[in-house]
C-alpha positions, 0 to 999 in steps of 0.5 A, a space after each residue: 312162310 309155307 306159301 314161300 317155302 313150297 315157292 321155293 320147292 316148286 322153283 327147285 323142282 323145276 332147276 331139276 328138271 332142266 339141269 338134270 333133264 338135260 343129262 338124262 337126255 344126253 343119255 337117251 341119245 347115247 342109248 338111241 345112237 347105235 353101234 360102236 362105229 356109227 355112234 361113234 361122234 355122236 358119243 364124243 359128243 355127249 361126253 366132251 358135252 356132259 363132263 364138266 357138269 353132270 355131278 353138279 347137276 344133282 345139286 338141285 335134286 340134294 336141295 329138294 329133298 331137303 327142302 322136303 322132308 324139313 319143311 313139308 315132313 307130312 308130304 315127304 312121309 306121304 310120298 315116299 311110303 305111297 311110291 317106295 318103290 319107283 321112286 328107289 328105282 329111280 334112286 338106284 338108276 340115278 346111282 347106275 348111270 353116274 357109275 356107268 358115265 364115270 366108268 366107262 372111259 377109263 376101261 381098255 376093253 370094249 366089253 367093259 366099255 360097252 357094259 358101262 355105256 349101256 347101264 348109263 344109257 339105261 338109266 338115263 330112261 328109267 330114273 325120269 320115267 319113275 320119277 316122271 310117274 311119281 310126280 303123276 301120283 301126286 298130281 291124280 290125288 292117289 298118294 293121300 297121307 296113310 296110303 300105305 304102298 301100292 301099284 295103284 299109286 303109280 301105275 296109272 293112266 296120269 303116272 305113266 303118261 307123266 313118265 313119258 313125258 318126263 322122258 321126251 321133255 329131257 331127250 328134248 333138252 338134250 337134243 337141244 343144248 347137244 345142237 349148240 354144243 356140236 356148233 361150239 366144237 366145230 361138228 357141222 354133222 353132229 349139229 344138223 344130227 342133234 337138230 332133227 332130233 331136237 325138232 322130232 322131240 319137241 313135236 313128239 312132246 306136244 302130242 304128249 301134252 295135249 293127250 295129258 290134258 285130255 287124260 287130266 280130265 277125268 283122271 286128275 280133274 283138279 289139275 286139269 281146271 288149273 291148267 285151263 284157268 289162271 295161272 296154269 294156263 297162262 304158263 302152259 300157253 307160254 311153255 307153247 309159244 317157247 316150244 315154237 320159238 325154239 323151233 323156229 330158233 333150231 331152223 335158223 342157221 346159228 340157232 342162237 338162244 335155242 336154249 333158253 328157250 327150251 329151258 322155258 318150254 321145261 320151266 313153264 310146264 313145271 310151274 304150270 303143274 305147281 300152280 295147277 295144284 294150288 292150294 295143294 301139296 296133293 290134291 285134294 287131300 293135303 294142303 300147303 299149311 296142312 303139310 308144313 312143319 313146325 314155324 321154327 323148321 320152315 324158318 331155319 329152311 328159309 335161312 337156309 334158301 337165302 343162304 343157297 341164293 346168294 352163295 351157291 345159286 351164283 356159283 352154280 350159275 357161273 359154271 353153266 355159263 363157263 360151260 355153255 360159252 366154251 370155258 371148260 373144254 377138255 385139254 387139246 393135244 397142244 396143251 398137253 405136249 406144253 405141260 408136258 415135255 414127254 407127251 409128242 404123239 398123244 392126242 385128244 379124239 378131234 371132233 371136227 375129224 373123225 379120222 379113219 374108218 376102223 377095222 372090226 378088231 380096233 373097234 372101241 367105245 367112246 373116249 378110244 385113243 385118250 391119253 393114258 396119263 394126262 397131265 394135271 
């Protein structure tokens, strides 16, 4: 029962970094778009993109630590008294950016605007670096049960090479599912724009794959040896062959399927680190039955997880293809003047127009010309 609890965690930890890695690198290119004028579209596009699913990613991460601190307690006190503070700095840069999203459209000012913007950009950076950075101390062997809270157990070579990666793995996916998204909402522009990012960041990723391997040698010699044999290495060669498949895929004009298989790129690398760390929770100190709770716990928690498969993993499933088809797009300007007989002139920023060029003084943020009061 540990052996499928601790399945069950990895295959959680991966939702995480696909789901929520694909809203983390949304941010990172509201962060690198530019000022208020020239990133303009590209800023549309990320919110009209993000806003029907950004909250419900943060499922997959409630799912994790809860199948952490039930089935594997040892793991959890380990960790989060080793790597306190990246992992509360992640926490507070994941509260920061749901604020600074959630904030910075209704705000008139541009100040405001801009405030919010840049706290959510930020955060988008930092919460997966420290989070990319503490999986890099339990992956080096660093955060072993009684480490009391050190720099040593983060600040590593393994640590920080981890938290770059984490960044150019979710400015990937963004760059992808952003490309297919400019596509749906009729932005030609924005398609080639996110293209070349999604390109840049996929090369820019596997330069930071291979210097991990050859970091992981003398640094995390465990999972090195299982990113090189077995298991780990067949998924790492099959995270390789989505990266060129994806590229091949955003080459071609309809860049069809560009999703799946990035999500494959992030999936596969994730597992491969799992199953690199095999028999360990942390290597070489903390084994999968050494760190399980009690039978009673994990059995309550495999409940638990059959519950989430067959009511929540569908309904989570469903909204992804809602959104991903084009089901949940923001009210037109047509569908507010049918629910509402007072609206005439107000209108949703078009994305396939950017209209005219603004004077300095009429510069804004994002989300500028939305109606004040929509209909429900």
């Amino acid at each position: 029962m540990a052996a499928v609890i601790a399945v069950v965690l990895l295959l959680g930890v991966a939702a995480y970094a696909c789901a929520g890695g694909t809203d983390y690198g949304a941010g990172f290119w509201d962060l690198t778009a530019g000022g208020a004028e020239r990133g303009k579209r590209p800023r549309w596009l990320i919110d009209h993109a993000m806003a029907p699913v950004w909250e419900v990613n943060n499922v997959w991460l409630v799912f994790v630590l809860v199948i952490m601190w039930t089935g594997f307690p040892v793991l959890f006190q380990t960790v989060f008294s080793a790597m306190w503070l990246p992992l509360a700095l992640a926490a507070v840069g994941l509260v920061l950016r749901g604020a600074g999203f959630a904030l910075r459209k209704p705000l008139r000012r541009i100040a405001g605007r801009r405030l919010y913007g840049a706290v959510f950009a930020l955060a988008s950076l930092l919460t997966p670096f420290f989070l990319g950075a503490a999986v890099g101390g339990i992956a080096s062997g660093r955060a072993v049960p009684g480490t009391e809270a050190s720099a040593h157990a983060w600040a590593n070579p393994t640590s920080v090479l981890f938290g770059l990666i984490a960044i150019v793995a979710t400015a990937f996916l963004g760059a992808v599912f952003l490309t297919a998204d400019a596509a749906r909402f009729g932005a030609p522009d924005l398609v080639g724009y996110f293209r070349r990012r999604a390109l840049l960041s996929v090369v820019a990723l596997a330069v930071l794959a291979a210097i991990m391997l050859t970091v992981t040698r003398s640094d995390a010699p465990h999972v090195w040896h299982g990113l090189t044999h077995g298991v780990g290495l067949g998924l790492v060669v099959l995270a390789g062959v989505c990266s060129l498949a994806t590229g091949w895929l955003l080459l071609r004009r309809s860049g069809a399927w560009s999703r799946l298989t990035a999500v494959g790129v992030v999936a596969a690398a994730v597992l491969a680190w799992g199953a690199a760390q095999r028999p360990y929770l942390i290597p070489t100190s903390l084994t999968v039955a050494e760190g399980a709770g009690a039978p009673s716990s994990l059995r309550w928690v495999g409940l638990v997880t059959l519950v989430a498969v067959v009511l929540v993993c569908p309904a989570v499933a469903f909204l992804y293809w809602l959104d991903t088809h084009g089901e949940l797009e923001p009210l037109s300007g047509a569908d507010l003047q049918e629910a509402d007989g007072n609206v005439t002139d107000r209108q949703v920023p078009d994305l396939r127009n950017p209209g005219p060029r603004e004077t300095e003084g009429q510069r804004a943020e994002p989300g500028r010309g939305e109606p004040e009061n929509p209909a429900p």
